[in-house]
C-alpha positions in Angstrom: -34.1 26.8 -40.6 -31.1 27.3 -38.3 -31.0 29.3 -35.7 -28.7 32.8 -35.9 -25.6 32.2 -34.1 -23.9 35.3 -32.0 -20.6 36.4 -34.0 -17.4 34.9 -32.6 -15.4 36.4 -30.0 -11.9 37.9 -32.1 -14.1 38.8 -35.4 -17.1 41.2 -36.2 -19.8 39.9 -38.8 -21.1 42.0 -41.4 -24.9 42.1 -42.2 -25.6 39.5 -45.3 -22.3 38.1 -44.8 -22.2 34.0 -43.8 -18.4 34.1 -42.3 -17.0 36.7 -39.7 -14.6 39.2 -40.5 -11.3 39.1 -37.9 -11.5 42.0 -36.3 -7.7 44.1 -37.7 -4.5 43.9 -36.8 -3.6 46.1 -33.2 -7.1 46.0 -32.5 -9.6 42.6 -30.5 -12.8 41.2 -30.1 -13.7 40.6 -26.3 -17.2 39.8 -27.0 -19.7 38.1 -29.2 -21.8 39.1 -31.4 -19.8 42.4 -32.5 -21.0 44.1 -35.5 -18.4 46.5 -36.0 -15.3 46.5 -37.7 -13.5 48.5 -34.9 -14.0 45.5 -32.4 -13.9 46.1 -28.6 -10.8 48.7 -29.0 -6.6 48.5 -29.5 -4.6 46.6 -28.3 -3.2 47.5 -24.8 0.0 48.8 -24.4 2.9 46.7 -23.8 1.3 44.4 -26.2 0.1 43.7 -29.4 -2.7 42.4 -31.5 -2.7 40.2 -34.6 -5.9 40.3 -36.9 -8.7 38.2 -35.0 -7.0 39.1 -31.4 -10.0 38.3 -28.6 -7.8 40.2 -25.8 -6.3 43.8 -25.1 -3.2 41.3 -24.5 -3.1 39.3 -26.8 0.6 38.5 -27.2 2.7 40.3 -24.8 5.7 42.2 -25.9 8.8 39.8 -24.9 11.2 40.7 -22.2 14.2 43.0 -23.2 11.1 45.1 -25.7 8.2 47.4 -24.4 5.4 48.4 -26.4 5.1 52.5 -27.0 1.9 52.8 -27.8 -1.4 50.7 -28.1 -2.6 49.1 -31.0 0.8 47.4 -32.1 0.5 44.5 -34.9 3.5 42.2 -33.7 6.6 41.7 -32.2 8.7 44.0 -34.5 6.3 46.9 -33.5 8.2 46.7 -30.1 10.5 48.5 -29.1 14.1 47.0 -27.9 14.6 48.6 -24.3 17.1 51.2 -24.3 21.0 50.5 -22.1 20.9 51.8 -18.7 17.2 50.4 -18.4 15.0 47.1 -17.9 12.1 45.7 -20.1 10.3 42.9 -18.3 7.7 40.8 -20.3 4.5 43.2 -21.6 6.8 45.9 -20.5 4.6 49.7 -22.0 8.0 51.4 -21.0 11.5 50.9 -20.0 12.0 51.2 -16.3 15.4 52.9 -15.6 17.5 50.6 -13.8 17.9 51.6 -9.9 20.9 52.6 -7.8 22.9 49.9 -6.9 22.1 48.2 -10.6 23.0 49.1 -13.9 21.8 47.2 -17.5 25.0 47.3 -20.2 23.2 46.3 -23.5 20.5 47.3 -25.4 17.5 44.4 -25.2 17.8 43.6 -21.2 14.8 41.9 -19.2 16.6 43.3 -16.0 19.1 44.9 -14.3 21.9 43.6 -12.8 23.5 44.0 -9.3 26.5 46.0 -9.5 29.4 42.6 -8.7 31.1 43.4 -5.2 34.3 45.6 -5.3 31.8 48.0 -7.3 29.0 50.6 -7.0 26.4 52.8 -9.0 24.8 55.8 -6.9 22.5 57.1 -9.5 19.4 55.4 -11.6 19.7 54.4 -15.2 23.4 53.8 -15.8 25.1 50.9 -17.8 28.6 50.7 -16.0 29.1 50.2 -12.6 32.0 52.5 -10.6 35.2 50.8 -9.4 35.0 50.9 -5.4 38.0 53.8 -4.7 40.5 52.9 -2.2 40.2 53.3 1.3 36.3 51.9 0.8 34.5 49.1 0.5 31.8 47.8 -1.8 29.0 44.6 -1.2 27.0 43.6 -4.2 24.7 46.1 -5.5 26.1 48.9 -3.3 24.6 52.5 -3.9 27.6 54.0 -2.6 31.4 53.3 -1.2 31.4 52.7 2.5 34.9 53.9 4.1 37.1 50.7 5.4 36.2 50.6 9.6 38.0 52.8 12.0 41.3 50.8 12.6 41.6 49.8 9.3 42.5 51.0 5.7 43.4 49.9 2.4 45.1 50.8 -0.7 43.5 49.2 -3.2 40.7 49.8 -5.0 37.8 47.0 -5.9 37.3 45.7 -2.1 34.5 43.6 -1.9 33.7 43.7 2.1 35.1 45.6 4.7 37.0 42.1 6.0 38.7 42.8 3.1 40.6 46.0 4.7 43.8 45.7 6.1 44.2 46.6 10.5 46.1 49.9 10.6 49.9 49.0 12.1 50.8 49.7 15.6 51.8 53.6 16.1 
């Protein structure tokens, strides 16, 4: 006679029953030897579980998507992150994008830098401001930095304060 053997890790067996049973959709099978159709628990958050999963992250919800809630199914259970905000890899949220960065389109992995000549001084925003004249603005700049004392300028977009013009004599 052959010896029992535990039930694979990803299934659950059923009493009488020569084959395991994967364990459902949005749920796993960490162990062995399982004997219950509910497995080890859903899938984690962030991530999702196709039938006969063996981890709480199975398959990780791809960067530019987050997963809501546990116990997604697949990739189309994710959500696509919002404008304004970041979705890295396995993301269980969006993550508002920072001062300084913005994120124009739906689906983004990260934000982006606001470009120099520009600025953004609050979180979660898709358009960075136009640096106002008389400032100056460095990539990712939270704010607008008034040109130097002795110096000015009139136009609007200035990348660095090098970029500002010496105030004339008198």
């Amino acid at each position: 006679a052959s010896q029992p053997r535990p039930c694979p890790r990803g299934g659950f067996c059923v009493a009488n029953v020569a084959l395991p049973t994967d364990c459902p959709a949005g749920r796993y099978g960490s162990e062995t030897g399982l004997s219950d159709a509910a497995c080890s628990g859903e899938c984690a958050q962030g991530y999702y579980c196709e039938a006969g999963s063996m981890s709480a992250k199975a398959a990780a919800c791809a960067e530019g998507t987050y997963g809501s809630a546990p116990g997604l199914v697949v990739q189309a259970d994710c959500t696509r992150c919002p404008v304004g905000h970041a979705c890295p890899e396995g993301s269980g949220a969006p993550e508002e994008c920072s001062p300084g960065s913005v994120a124009s389109t739906m689906g983004s992995g990260a934000c982006a830098k606001c470009a120099a000549g520009r600025f953004m001084n609050v979180s979660g925003q898709s358009e960075c401001f136009l640096c106002p004249a008389g400032s100056n603005c460095a990539e990712g700049a939270v704010a607008a930095l008034p040109c130097p004392g002795g110096s000015f300028s009139g136009s609007v977009g200035l990348g660095a304060s090098d970029l500002c013009s010496a105030c004339p004599a008198g």
